[in-house]
N, CA, C and O atoms as a Maestro MAE file, in Angstrom:
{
 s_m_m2io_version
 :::
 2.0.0
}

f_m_ct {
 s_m_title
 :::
 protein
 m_atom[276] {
  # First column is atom index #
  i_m_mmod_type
  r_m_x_coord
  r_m_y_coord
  r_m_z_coord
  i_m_residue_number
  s_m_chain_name
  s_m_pdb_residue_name
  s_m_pdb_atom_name
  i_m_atomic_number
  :::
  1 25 96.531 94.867 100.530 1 A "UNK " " N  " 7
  2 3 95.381 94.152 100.014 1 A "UNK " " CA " 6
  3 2 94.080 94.942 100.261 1 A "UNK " " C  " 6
  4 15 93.319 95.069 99.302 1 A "UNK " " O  " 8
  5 25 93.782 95.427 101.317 2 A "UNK " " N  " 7
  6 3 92.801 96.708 102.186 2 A "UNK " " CA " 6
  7 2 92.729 97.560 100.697 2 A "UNK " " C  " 6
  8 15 91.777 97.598 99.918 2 A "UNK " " O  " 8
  9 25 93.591 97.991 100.617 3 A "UNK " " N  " 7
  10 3 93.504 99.385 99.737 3 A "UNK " " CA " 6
  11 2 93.166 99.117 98.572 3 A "UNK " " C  " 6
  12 15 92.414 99.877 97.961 3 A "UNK " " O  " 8
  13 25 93.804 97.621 97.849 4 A "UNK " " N  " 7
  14 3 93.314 97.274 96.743 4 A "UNK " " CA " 6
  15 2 91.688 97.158 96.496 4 A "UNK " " C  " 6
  16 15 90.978 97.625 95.606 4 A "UNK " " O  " 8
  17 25 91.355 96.253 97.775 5 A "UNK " " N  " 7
  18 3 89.928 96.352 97.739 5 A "UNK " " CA " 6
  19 2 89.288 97.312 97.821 5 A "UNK " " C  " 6
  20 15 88.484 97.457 96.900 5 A "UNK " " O  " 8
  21 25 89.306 98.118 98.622 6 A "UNK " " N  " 7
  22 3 88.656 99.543 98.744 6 A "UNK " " CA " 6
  23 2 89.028 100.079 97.134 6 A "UNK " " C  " 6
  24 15 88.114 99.818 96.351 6 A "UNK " " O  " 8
  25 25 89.961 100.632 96.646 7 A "UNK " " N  " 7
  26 3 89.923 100.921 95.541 7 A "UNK " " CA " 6
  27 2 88.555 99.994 94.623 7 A "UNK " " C  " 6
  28 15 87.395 100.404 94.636 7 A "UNK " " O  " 8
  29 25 89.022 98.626 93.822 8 A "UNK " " N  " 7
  30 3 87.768 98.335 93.211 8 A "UNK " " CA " 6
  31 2 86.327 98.784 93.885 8 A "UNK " " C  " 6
  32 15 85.290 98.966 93.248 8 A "UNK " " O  " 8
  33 25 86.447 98.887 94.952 9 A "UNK " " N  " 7
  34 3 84.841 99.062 95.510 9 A "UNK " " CA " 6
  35 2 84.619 100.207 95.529 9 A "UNK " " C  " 6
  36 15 83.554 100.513 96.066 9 A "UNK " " O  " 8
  37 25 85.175 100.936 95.173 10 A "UNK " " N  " 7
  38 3 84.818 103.177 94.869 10 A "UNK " " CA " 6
  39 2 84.832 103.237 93.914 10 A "UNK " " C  " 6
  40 15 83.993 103.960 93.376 10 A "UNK " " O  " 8
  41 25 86.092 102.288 92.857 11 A "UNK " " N  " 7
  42 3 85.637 102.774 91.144 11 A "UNK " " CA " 6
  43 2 84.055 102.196 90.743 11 A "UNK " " C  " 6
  44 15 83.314 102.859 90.016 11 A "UNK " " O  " 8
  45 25 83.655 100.873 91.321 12 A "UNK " " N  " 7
  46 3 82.572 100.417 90.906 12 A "UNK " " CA " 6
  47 2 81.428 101.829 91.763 12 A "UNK " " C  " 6
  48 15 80.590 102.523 91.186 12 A "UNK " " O  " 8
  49 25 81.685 101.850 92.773 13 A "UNK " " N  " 7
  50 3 80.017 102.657 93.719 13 A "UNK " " CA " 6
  51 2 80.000 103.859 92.899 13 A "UNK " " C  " 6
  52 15 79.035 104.605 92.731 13 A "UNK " " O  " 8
  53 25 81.541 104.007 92.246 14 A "UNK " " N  " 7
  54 3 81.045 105.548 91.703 14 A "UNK " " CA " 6
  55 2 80.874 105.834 90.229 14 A "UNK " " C  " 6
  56 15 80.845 106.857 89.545 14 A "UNK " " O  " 8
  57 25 80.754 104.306 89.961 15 A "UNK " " N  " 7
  58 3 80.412 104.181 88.112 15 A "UNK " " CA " 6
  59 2 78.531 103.962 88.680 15 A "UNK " " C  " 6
  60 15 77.623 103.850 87.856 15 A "UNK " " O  " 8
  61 25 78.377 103.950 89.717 16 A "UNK " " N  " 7
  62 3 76.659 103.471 89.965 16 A "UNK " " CA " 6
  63 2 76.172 102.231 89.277 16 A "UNK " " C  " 6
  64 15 75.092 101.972 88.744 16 A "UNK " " O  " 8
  65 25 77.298 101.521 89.441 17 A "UNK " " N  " 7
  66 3 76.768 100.216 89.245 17 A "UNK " " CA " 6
  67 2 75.668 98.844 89.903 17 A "UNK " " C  " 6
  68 15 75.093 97.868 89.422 17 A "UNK " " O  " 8
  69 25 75.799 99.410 91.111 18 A "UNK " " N  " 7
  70 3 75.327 98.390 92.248 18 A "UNK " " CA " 6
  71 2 74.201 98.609 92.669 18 A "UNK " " C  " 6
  72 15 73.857 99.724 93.060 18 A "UNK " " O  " 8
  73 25 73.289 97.384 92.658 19 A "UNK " " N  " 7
  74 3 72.252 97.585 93.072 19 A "UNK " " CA " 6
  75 2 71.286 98.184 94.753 19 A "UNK " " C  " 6
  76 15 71.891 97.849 95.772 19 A "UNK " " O  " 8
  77 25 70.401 98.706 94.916 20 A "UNK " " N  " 7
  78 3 70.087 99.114 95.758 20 A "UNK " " CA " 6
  79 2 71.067 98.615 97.378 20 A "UNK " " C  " 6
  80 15 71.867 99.303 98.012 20 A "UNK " " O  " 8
  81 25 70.566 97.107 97.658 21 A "UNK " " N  " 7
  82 3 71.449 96.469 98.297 21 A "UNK " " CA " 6
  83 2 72.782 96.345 98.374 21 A "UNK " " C  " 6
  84 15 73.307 96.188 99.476 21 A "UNK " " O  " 8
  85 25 73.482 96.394 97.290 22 A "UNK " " N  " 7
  86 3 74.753 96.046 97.022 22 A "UNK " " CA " 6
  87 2 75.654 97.573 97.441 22 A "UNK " " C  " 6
  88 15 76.844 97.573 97.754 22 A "UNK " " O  " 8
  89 25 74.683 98.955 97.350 23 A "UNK " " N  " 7
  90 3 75.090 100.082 97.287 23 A "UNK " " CA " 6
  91 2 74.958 100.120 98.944 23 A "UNK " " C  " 6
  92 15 75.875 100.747 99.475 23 A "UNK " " O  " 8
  93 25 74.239 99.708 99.605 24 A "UNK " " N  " 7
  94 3 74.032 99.264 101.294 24 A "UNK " " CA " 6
  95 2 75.758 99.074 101.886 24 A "UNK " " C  " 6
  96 15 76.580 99.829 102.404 24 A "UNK " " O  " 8
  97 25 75.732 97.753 101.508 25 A "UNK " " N  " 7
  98 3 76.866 97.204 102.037 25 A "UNK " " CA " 6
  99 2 77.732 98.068 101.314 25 A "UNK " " C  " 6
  100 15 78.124 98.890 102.142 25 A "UNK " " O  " 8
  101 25 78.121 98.260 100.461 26 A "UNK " " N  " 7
  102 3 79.391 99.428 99.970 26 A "UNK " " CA " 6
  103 2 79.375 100.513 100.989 26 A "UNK " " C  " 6
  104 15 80.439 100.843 101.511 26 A "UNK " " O  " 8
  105 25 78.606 100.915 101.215 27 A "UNK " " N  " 7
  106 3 78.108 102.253 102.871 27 A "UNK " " CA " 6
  107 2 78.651 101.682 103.518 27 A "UNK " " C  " 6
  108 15 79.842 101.905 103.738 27 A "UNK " " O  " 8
  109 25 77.966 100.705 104.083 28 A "UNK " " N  " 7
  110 3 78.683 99.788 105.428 28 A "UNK " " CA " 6
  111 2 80.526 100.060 105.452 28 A "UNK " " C  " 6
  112 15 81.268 100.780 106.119 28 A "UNK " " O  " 8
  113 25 80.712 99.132 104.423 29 A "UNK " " N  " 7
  114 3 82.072 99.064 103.761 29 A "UNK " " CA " 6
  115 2 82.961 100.408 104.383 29 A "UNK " " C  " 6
  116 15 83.799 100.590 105.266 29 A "UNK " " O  " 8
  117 25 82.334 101.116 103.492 30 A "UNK " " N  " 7
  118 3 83.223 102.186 103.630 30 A "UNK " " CA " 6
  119 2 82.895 103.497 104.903 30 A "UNK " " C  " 6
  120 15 83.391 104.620 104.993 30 A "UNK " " O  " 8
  121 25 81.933 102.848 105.721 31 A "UNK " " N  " 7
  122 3 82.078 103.162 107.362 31 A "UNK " " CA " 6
  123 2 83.217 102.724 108.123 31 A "UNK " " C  " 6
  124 15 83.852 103.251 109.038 31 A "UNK " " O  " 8
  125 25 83.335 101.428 107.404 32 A "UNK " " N  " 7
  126 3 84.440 100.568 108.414 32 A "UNK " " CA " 6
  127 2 85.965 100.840 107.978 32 A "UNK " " C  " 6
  128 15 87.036 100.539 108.505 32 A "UNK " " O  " 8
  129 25 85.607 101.575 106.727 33 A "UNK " " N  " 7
  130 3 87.119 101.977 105.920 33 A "UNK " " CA " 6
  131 2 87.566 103.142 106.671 33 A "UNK " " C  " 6
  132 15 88.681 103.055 107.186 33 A "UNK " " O  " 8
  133 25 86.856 104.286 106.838 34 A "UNK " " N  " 7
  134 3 86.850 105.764 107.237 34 A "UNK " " CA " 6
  135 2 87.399 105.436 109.051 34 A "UNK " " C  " 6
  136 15 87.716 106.285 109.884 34 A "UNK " " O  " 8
  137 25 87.366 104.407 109.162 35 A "UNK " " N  " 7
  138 3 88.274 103.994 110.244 35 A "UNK " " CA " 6
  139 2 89.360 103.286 110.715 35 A "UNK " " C  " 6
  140 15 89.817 102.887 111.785 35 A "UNK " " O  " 8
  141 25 89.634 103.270 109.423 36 A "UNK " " N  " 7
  142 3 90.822 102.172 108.735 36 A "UNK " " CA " 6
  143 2 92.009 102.835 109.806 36 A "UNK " " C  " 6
  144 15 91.760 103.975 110.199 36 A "UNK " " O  " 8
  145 25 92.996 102.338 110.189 37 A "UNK " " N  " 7
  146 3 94.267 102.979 110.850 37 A "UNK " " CA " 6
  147 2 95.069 103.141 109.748 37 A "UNK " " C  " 6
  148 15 95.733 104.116 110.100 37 A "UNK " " O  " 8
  149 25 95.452 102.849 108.668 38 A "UNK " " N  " 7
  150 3 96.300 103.238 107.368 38 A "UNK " " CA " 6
  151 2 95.753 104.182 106.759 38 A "UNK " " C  " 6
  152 15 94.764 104.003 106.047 38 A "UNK " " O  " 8
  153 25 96.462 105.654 106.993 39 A "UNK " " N  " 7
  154 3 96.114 107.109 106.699 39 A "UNK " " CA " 6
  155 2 95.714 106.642 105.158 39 A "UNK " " C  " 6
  156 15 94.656 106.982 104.627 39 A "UNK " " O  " 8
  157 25 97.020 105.562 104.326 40 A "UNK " " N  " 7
  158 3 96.625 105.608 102.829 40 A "UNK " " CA " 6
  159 2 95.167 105.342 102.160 40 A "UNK " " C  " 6
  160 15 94.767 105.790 101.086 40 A "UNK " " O  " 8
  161 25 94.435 104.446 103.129 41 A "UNK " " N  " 7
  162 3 93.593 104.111 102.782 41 A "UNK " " CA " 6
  163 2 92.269 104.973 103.232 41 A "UNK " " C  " 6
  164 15 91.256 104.839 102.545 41 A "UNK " " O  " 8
  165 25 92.248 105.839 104.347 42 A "UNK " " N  " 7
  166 3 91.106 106.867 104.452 42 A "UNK " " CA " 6
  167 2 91.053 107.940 103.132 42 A "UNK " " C  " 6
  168 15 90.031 108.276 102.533 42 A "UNK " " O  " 8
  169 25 92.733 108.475 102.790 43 A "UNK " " N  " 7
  170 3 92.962 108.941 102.126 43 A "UNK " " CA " 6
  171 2 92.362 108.941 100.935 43 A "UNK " " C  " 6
  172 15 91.797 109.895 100.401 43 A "UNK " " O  " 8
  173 25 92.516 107.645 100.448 44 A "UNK " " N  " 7
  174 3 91.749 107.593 98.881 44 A "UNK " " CA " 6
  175 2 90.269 107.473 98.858 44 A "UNK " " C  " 6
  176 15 89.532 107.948 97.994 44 A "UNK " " O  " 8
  177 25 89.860 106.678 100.064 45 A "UNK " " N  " 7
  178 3 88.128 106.918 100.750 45 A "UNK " " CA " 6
  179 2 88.086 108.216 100.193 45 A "UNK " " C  " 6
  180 15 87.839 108.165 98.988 45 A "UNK " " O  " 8
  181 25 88.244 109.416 100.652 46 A "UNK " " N  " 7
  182 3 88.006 110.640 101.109 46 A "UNK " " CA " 6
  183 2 88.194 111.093 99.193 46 A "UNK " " C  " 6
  184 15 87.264 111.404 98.448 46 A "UNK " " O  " 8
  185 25 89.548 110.997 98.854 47 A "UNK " " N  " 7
  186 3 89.360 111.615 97.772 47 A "UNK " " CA " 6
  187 2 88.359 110.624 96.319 47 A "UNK " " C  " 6
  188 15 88.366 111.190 95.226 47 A "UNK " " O  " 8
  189 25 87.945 109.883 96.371 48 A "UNK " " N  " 7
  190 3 87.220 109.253 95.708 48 A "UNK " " CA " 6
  191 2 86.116 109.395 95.670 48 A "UNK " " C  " 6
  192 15 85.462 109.261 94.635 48 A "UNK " " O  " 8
  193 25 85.670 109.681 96.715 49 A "UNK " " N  " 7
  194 3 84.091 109.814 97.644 49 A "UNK " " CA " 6
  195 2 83.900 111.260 97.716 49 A "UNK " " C  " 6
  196 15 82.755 111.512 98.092 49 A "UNK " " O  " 8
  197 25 84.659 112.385 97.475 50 A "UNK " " N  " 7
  198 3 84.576 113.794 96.995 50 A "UNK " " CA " 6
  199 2 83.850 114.095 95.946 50 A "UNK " " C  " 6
  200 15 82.960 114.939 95.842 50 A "UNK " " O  " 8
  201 25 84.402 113.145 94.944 51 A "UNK " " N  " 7
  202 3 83.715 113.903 93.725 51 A "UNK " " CA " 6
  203 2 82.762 112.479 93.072 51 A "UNK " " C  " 6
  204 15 82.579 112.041 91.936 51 A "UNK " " O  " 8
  205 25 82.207 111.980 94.744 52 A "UNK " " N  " 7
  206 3 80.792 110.981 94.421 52 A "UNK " " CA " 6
  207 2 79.566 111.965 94.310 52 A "UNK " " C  " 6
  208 15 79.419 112.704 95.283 52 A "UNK " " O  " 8
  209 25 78.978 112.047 93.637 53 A "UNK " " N  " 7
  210 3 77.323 112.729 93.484 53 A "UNK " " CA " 6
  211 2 76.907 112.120 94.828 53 A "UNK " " C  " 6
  212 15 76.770 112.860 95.802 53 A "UNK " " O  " 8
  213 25 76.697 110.773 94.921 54 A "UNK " " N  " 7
  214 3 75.668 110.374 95.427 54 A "UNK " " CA " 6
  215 2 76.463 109.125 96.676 54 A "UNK " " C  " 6
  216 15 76.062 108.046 97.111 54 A "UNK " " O  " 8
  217 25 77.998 110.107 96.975 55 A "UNK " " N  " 7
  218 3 78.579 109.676 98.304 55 A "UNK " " CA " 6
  219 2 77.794 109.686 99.744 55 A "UNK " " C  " 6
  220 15 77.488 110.743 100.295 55 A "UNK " " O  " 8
  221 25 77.620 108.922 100.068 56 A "UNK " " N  " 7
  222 3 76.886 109.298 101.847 56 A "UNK " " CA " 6
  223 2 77.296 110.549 102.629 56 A "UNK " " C  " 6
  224 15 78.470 110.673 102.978 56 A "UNK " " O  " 8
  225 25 76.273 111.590 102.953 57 A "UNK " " N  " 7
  226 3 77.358 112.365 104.024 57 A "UNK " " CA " 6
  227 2 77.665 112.230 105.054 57 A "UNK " " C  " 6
  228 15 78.463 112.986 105.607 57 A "UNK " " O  " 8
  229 25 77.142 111.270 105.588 58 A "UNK " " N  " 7
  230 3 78.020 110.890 107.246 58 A "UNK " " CA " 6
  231 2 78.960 110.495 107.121 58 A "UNK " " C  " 6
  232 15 79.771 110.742 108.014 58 A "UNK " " O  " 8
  233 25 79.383 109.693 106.006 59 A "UNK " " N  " 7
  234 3 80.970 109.361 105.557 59 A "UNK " " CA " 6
  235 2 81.779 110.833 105.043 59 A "UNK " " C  " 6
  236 15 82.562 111.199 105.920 59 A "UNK " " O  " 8
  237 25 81.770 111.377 104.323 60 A "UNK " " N  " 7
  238 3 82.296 112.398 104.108 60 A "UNK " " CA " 6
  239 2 82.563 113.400 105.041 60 A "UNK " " C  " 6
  240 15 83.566 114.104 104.924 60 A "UNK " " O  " 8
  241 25 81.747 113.539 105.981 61 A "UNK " " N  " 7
  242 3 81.465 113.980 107.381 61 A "UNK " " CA " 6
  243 2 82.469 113.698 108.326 61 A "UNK " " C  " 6
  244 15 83.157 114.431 109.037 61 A "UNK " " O  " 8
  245 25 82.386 112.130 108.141 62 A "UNK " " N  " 7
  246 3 83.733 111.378 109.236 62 A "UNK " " CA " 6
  247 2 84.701 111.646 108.490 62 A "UNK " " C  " 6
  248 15 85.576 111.935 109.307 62 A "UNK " " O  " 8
  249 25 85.109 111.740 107.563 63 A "UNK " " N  " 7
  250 3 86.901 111.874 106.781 63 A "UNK " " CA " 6
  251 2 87.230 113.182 106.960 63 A "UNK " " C  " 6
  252 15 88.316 113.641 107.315 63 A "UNK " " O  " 8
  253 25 86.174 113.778 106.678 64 A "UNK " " N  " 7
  254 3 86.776 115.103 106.724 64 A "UNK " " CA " 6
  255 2 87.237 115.768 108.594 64 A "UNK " " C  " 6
  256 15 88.076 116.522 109.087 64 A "UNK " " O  " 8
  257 25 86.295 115.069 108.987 65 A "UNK " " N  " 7
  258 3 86.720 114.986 111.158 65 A "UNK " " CA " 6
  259 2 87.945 114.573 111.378 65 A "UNK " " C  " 6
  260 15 88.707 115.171 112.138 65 A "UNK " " O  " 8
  261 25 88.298 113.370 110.651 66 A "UNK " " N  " 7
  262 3 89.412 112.678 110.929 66 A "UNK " " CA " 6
  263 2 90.903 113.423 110.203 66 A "UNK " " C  " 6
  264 15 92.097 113.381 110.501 66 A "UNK " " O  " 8
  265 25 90.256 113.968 109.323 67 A "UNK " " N  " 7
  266 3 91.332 114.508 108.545 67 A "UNK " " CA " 6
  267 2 92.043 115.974 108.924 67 A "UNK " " C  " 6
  268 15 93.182 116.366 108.668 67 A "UNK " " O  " 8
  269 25 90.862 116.692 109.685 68 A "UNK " " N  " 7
  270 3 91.397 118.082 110.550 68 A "UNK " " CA " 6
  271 2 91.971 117.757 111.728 68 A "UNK " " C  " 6
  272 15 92.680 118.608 112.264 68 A "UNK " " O  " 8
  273 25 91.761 116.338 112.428 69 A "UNK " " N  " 7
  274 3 92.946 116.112 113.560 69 A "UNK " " CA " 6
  275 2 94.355 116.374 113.305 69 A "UNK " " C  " 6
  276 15 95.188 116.184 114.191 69 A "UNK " " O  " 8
  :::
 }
 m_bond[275] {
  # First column is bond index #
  i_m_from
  i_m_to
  i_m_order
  :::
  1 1 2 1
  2 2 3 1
  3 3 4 2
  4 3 5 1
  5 5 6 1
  6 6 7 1
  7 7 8 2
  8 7 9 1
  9 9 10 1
  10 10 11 1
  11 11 12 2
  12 11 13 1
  13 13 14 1
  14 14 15 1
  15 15 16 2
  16 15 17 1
  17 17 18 1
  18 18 19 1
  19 19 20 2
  20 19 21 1
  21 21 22 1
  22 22 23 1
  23 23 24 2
  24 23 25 1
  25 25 26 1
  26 26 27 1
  27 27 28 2
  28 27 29 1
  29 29 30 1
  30 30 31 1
  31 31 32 2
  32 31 33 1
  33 33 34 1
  34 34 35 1
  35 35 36 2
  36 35 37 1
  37 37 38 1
  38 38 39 1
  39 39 40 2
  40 39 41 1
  41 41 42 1
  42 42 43 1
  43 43 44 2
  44 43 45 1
  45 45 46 1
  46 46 47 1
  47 47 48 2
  48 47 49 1
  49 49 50 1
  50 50 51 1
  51 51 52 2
  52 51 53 1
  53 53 54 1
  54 54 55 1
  55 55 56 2
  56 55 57 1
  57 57 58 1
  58 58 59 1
  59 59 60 2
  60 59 61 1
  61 61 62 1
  62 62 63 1
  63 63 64 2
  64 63 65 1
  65 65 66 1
  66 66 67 1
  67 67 68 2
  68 67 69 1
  69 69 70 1
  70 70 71 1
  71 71 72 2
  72 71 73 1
  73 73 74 1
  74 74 75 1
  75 75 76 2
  76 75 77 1
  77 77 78 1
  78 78 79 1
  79 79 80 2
  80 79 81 1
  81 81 82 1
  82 82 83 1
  83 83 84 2
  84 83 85 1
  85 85 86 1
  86 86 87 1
  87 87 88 2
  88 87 89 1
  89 89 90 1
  90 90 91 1
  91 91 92 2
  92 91 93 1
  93 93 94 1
  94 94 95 1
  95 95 96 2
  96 95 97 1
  97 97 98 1
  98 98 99 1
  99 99 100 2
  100 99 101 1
  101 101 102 1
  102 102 103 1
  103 103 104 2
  104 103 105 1
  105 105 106 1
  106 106 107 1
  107 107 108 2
  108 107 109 1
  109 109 110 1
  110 110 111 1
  111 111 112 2
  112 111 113 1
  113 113 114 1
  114 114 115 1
  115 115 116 2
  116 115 117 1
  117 117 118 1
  118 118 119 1
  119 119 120 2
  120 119 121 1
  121 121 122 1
  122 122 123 1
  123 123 124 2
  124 123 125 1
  125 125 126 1
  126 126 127 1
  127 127 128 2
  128 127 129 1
  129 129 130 1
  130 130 131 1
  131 131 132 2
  132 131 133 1
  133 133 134 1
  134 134 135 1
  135 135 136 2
  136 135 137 1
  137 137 138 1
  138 138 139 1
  139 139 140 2
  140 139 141 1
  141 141 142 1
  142 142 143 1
  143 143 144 2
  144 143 145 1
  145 145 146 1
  146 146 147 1
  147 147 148 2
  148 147 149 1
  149 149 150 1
  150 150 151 1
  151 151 152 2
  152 151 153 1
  153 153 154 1
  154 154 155 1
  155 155 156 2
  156 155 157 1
  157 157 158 1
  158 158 159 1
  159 159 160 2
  160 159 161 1
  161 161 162 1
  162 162 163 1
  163 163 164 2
  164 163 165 1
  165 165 166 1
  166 166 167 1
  167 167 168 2
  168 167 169 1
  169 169 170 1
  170 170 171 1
  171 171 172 2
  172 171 173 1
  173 173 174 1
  174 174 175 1
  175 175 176 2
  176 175 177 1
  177 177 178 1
  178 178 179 1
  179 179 180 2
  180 179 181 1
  181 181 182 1
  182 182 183 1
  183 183 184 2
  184 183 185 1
  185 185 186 1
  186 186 187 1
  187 187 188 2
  188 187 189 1
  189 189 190 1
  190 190 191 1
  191 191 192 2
  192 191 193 1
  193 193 194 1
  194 194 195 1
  195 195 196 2
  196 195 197 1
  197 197 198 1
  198 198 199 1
  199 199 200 2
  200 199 201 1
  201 201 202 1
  202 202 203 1
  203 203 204 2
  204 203 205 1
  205 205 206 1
  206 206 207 1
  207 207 208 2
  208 207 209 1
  209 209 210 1
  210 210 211 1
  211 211 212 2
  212 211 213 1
  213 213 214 1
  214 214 215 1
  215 215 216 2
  216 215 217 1
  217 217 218 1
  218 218 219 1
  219 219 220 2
  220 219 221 1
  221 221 222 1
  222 222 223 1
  223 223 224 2
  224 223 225 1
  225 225 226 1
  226 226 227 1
  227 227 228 2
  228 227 229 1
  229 229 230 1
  230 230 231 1
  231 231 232 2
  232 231 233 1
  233 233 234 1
  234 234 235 1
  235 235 236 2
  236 235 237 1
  237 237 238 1
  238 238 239 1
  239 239 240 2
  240 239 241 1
  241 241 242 1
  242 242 243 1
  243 243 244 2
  244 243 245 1
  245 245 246 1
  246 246 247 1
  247 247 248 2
  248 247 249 1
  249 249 250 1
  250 250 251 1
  251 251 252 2
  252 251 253 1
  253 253 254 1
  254 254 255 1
  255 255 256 2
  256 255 257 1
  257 257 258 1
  258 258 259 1
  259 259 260 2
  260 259 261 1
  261 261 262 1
  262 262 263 1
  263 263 264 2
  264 263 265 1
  265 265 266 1
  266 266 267 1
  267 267 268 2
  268 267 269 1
  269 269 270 1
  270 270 271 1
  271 271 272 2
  272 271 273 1
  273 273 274 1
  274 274 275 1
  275 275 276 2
  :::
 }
}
């Protein structure tokens, strides 16, 4: 269910749909994802959020940390 959600919530952040606020909590969101314990779901974080223009880099930052362990 995790992954499902995370999925809709990266196709929408990365169509730039969401408003100032709404693009907030999607950050939030996907702080708390990039710590998810289900590799599947950092996984698609990480590759979704790659080819975001306008992905956060402290998130990209953390996946990619987590991902050279």
């Amino acid at each position: 269910m995790r992954g499902q959600l995370a999925a809709k919530l990266l196709a929408d952040f990365r169509a730039n749909i969401f408003s100032e606020s709404e693009a907030t909590i999607a950050k939030e969101i996907f702080r708390l994802l990039a710590h998810d314990s289900e590799v599947k779901i950092r996984a698609s974080l990480a590759a979704e959020l790659a080819h975001c223009p306008h992905a956060p880099h402290d998130i990209i930052t953390q996946l990619e940390t987590m991902n050279s362990r």
